[in-house]
C-alpha positions as CSV (number, residue, x, y, z in Angstrom):
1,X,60.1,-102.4,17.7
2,X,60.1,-103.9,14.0
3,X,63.9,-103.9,14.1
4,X,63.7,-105.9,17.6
5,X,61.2,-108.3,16.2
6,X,63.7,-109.3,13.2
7,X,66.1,-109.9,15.7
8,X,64.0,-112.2,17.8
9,X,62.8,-114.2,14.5
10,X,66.2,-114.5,12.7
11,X,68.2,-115.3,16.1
12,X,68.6,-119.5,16.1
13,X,70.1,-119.1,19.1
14,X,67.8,-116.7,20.8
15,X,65.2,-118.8,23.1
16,X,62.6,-116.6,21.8
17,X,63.4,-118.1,18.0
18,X,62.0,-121.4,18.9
19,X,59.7,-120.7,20.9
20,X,58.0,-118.3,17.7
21,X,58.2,-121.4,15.7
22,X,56.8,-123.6,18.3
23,X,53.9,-121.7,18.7
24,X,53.9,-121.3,14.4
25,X,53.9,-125.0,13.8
26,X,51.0,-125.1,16.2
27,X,48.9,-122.7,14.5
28,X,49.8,-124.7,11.4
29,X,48.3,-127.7,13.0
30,X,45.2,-125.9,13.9
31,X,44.6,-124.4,10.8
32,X,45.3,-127.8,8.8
33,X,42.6,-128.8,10.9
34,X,40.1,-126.0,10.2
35,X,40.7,-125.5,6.6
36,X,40.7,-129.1,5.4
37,X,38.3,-130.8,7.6
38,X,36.3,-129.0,9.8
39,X,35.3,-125.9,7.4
40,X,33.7,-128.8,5.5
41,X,30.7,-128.2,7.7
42,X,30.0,-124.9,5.7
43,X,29.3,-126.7,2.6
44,X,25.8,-127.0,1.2
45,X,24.4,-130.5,1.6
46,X,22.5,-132.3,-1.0
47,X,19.9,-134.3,0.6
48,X,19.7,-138.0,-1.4
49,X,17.2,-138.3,-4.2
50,X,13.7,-140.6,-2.3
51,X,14.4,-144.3,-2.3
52,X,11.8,-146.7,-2.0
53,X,10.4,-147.4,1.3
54,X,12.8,-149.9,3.6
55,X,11.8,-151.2,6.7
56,X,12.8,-150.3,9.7
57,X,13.5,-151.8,13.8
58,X,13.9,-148.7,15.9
59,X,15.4,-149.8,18.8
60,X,15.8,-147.9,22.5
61,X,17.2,-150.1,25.4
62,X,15.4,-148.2,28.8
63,X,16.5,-148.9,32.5
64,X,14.5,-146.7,34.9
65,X,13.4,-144.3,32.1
66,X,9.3,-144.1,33.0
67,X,9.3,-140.7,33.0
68,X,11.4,-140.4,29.7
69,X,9.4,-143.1,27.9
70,X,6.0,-141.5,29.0
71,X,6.7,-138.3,27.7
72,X,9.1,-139.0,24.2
73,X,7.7,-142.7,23.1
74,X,5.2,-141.3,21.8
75,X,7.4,-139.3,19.3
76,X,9.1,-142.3,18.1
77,X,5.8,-144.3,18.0
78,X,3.8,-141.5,15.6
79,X,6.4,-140.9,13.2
80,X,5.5,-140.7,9.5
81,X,6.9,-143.2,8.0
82,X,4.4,-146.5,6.7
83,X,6.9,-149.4,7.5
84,X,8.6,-149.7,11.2
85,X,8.7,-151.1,14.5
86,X,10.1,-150.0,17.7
87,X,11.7,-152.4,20.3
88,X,12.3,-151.3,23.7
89,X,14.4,-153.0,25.9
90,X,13.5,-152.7,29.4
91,X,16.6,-153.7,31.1
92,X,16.0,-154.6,34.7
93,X,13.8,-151.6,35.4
94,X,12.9,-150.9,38.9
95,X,10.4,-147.8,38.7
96,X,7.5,-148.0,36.7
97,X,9.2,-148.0,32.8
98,X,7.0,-151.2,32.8
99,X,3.6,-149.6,33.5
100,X,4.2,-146.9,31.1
101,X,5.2,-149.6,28.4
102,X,2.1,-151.6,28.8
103,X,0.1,-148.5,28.5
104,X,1.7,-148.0,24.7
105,X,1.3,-151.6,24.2
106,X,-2.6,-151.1,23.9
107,X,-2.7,-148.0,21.9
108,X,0.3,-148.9,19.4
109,X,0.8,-152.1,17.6
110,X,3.9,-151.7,16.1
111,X,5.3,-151.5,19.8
112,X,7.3,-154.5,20.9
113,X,8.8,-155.2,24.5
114,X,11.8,-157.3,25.7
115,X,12.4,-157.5,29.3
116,X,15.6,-158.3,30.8
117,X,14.8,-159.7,34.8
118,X,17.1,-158.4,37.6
119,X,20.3,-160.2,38.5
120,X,22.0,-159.2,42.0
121,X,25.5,-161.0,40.7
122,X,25.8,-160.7,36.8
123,X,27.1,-157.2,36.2
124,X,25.5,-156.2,33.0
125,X,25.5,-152.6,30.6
126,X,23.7,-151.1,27.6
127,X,25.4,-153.4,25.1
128,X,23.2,-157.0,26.4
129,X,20.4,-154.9,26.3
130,X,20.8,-153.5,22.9
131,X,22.3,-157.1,21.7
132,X,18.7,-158.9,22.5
133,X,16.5,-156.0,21.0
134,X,18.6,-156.6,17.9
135,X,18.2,-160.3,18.2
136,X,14.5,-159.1,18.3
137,X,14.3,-157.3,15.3
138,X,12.2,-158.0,12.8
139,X,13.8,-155.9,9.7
140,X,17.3,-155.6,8.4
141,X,18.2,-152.1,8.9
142,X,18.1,-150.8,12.6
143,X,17.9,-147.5,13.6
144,X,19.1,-146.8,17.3
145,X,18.6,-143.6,20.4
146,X,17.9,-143.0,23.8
147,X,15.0,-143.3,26.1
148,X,15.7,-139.7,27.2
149,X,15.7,-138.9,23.5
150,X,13.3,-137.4,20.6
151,X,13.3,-137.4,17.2
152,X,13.5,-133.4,16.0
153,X,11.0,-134.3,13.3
154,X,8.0,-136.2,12.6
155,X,10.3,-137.7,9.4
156,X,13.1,-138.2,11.3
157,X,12.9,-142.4,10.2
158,X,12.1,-141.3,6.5
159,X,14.6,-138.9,6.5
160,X,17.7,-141.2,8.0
161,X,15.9,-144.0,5.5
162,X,17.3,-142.3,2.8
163,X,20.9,-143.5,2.9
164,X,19.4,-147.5,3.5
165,X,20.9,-148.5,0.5
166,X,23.4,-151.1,-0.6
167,X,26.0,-148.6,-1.0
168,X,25.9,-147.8,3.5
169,X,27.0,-150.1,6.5
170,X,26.7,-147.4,8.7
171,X,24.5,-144.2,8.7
172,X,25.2,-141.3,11.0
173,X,23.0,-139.2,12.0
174,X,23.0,-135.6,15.2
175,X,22.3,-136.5,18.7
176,X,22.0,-133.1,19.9
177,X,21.0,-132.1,23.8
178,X,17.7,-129.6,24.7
179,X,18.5,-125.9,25.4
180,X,18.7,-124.7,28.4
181,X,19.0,-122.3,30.9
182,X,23.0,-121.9,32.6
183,X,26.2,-122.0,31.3
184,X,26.9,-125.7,31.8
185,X,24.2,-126.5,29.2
186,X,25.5,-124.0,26.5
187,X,28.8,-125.8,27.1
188,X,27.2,-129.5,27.3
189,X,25.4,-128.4,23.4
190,X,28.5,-127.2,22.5
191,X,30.7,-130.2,23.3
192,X,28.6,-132.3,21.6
193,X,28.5,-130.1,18.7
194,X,32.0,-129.9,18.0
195,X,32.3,-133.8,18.6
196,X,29.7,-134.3,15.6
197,X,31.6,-131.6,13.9
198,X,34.8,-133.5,14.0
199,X,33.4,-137.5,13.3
200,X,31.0,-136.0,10.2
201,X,34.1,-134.1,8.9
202,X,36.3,-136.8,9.0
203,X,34.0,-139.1,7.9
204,X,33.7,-137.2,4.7
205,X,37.3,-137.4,4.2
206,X,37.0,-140.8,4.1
207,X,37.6,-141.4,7.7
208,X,34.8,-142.9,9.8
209,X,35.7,-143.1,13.6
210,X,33.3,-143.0,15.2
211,X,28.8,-142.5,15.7
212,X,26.7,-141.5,18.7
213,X,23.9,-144.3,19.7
214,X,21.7,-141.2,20.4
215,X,21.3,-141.2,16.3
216,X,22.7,-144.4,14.6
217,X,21.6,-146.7,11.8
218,X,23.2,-150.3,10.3
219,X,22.2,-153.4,9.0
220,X,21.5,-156.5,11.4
221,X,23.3,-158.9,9.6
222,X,26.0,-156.5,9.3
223,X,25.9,-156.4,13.2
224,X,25.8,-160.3,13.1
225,X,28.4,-160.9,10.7
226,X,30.8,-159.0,13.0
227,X,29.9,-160.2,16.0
228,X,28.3,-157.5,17.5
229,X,30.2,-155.9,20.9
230,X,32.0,-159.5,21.3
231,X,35.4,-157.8,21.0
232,X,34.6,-154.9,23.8
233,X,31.9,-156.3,25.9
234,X,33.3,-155.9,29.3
235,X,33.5,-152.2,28.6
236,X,31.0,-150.0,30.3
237,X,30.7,-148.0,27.0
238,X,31.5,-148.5,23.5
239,X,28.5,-149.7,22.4
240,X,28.1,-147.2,19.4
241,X,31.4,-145.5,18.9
242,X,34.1,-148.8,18.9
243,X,31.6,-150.4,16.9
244,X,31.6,-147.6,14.1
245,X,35.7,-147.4,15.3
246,X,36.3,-151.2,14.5
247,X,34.2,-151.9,11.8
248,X,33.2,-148.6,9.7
249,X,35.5,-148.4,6.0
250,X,36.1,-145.7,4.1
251,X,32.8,-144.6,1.7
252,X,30.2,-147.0,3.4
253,X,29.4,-144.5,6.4
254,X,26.8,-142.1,5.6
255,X,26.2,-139.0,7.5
256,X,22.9,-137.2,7.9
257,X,23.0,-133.5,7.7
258,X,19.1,-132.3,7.1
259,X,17.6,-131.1,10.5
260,X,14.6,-133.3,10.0
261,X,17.1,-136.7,10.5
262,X,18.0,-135.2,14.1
263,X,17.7,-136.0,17.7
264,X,17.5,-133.9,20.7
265,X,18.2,-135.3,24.3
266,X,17.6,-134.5,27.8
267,X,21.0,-132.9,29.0
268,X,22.6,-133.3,32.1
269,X,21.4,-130.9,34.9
270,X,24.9,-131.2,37.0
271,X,28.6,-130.5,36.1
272,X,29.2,-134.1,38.2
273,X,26.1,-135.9,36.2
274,X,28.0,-135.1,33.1
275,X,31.4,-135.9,34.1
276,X,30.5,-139.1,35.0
277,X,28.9,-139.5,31.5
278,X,31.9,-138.4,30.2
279,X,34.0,-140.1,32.0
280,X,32.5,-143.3,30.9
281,X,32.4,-142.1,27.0
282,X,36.2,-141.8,27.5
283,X,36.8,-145.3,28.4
284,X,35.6,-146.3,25.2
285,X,38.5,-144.2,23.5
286,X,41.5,-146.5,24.5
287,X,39.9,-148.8,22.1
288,X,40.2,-146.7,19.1
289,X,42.3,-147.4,15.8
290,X,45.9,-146.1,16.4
291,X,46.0,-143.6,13.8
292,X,42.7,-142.5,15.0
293,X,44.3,-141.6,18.3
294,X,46.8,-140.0,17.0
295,X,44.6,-137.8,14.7
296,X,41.5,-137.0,17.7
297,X,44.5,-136.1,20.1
298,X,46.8,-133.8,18.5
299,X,44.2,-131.2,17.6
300,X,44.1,-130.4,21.4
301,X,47.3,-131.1,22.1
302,X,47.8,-128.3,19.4
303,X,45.6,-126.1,20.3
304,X,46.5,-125.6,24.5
305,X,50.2,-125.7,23.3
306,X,49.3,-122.6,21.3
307,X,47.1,-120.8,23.6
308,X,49.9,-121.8,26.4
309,X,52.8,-120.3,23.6
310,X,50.3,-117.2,22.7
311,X,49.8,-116.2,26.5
312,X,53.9,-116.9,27.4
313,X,55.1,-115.1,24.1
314,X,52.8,-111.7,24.3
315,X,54.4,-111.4,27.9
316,X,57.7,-110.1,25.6
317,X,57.3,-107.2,23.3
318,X,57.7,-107.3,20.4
319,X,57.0,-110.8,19.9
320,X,53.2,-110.1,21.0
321,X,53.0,-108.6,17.0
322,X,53.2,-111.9,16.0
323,X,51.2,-114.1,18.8
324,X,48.4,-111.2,18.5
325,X,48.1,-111.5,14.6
326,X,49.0,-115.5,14.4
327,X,45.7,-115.4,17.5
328,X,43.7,-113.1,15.4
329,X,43.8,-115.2,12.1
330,X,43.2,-118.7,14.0
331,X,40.1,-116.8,15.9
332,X,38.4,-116.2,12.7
333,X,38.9,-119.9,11.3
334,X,38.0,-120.8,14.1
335,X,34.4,-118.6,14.2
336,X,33.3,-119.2,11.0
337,X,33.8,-123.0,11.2
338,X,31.8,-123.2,14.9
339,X,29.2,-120.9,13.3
340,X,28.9,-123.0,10.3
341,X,28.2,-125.9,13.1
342,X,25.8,-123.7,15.0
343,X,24.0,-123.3,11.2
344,X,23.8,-126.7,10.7
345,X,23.3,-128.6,13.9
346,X,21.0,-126.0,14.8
347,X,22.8,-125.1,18.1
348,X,21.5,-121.7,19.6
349,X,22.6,-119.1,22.1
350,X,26.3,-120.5,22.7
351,X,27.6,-117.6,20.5
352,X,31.1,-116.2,21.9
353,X,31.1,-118.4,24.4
354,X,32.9,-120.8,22.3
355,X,36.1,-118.9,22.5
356,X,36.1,-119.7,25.9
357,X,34.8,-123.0,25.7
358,X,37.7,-123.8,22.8
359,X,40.4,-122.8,25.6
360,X,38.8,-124.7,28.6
361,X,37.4,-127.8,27.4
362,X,41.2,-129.8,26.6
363,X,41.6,-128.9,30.3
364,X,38.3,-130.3,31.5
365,X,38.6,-133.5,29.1
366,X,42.3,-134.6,30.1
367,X,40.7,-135.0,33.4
368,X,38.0,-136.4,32.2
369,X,39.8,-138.9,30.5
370,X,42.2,-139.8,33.3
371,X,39.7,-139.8,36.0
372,X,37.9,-142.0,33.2
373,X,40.6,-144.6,33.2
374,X,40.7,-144.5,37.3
375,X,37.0,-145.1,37.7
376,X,36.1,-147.7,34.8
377,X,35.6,-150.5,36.6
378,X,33.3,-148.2,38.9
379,X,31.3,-146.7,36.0
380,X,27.8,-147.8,35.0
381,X,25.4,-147.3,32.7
382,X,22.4,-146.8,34.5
């Protein structure tokens, strides 16, 4: 069998020959991937040395979130930090988000409400709404999440407070999603873990692409001074991850890896709830930098060209020696860098269930993306 394998591998004009180094160069690729950026999330963090107390606009834009705002606001409202105000945007609510916000209104002071009144004709997203609460800010550093969101922490402000300094235009921080029961909501944790995974790896490279506005800070007149969303705003989406894409440079993006500077959010309940989110997410991506394209879509190109190659090639002893051991060694990159993300995003009971979310999820986002493209002038916000 040996002898037939050093046939196959030395034979150029054997079909088998390139098709070994096909699938080779894609396991490269992967573990260039692994080894230089993504096994960064094993590292120990330092957490920043206390600065002095900056103050803060937290700011959450809410259509037809009463039942959200009832139960989380108060999380944002109590947290321990002695300098902030929250702004919530109630954009065109319909249920009763503006009962439940004049009910805080009485008991918290450092509660402020913008309303946004209906309009039947003027077809408006998340970005007008977000744009006013920042024109209503008070403070210079802004600190942005979701309705359906809740800080992990009660120092979740003091904690992402510790990068406001001179040195940051941007500070990221984990948006992750509650645990629940089913397998869509181990693979919903999971895809958004690997997505922070891959924009905090990169962005400690030295190449910021992009934030999630479930967890985002930067400074207002850094928002002003690039004209907020003026480039993008007849996307649907876009409203934290273009505006990190366009404007975020190399050594002034912060990233927040202490648990206490997290988020959790209410996950979708249906697979068709969260493809629509997605699908919307992925409209924002044709916006991206060129190279940042290029970079975000080769790793799963890659990787389902070597899964494809691996499954094709092990059909043909003796070649499955190779594809087996070239499998094996990707698998335990691949393990101890997911695990290192399940350590530090906190991300429970997903386990071995990422192998088969690695293989499954370039399939389910291609369609995604394209049904994305289809649909955006259908998508909405709320």
């Amino acid at each position: 069998m040996l002898d037939n394998l050093l046939k196959v591998i030395t034979d150029a004009q054997n079909w088998e020959f390139w098709a070994l180094c096909l699938l080779t160069f894609f396991w490269l690729v992967q573990i260039c991937y692994y080894l230089i950026v993504f096994i960064r999330i094993r590292k120990k963090k330092k957490n920043p040395q206390y600065v002095e107390v900056v103050p803060v606009s937290v700011i959450i834009c809410a259509k037809n979130e009463a039942e959200n705002l009832k139960e989380r606001l108060k999380y944002v409202l109590e947290q321990d930090y002695p300098d902030f105000e929250v702004i919530v945007v109630n954009d065109q609510s319909t249920d009763d988000t503006e009962l439940v916000l004049d009910e805080y209104k009485q008991q918290y002071k450092n509660l402020y409400v913008t309303e946004i009144s209906h309009d039947k004709i003027f077809r408006q997203g998340k970005k007008l709404a977000l744009t006013i609460g920042i024109k209503a800010a008070k403070n210079e550093w802004l600190l942005l999440t979701d309705a359906d969101c809740l800080p992990c922490s009660q120092h979740w402000i003091k904690t992402m407070s510790q990068y406001f300094t001179d040195k940051y235009d941007f500070v990221l921080g984990y948006g992750g999603y509650e645990e629940k029961s089913g397998i869509l909501n181990k693979l919903i944790r999971y895809d958004a873990g690997f997505i922070a995974l891959q924009y905090f790896t990169f962005t400690e490279i030295g190449m910021p692409y992009m934030g999630v506005g479930r967890n985002l800070a930067y400074r207002k007149s850094f928002f002003e001074k690039k004209r907020g969303f003026v480039s993008h705003s007849r996307l649907m989406s876009g409203d934290d991850d273009i505006f990190v894409n366009n404007n975020a440079q190399k050594k002034r993006v912060a990233v927040s890896y202490n648990p206490l500077s997290f988020t959790s959010c209410s996950p979708k309940l249906t697979f068709e709830d969260w493809n629509s989110q997605k699908q919307r997410h992925y409209t924002a991506s044709e916006r991206y930098k060129t190279k940042h394209k290029i970079i975000l879509g080769l790793e799963p190109l890659s990787r389902t060209l070597f899964y494809i190659l691996t499954i094709v090639l092990s059909c043909f002893p003796p070649l499955y020696l190779v594809t087996v051991g070239l499998f094996l060694l990707r698998l335990i990159v691949f393990l101890c860098t997911i695990y290192g993300m399940y350590n530090k995003f906190q991300i429970k009971k997903v386990g071995l269930r990422a192998v088969l979310f690695d293989f499954i999820l370039p399939y389910i986002n291609s369609i995604q993306y394209i049904f994305g493209k289809l649909r955006k002038e259908r998508l909405k916000w709320k």
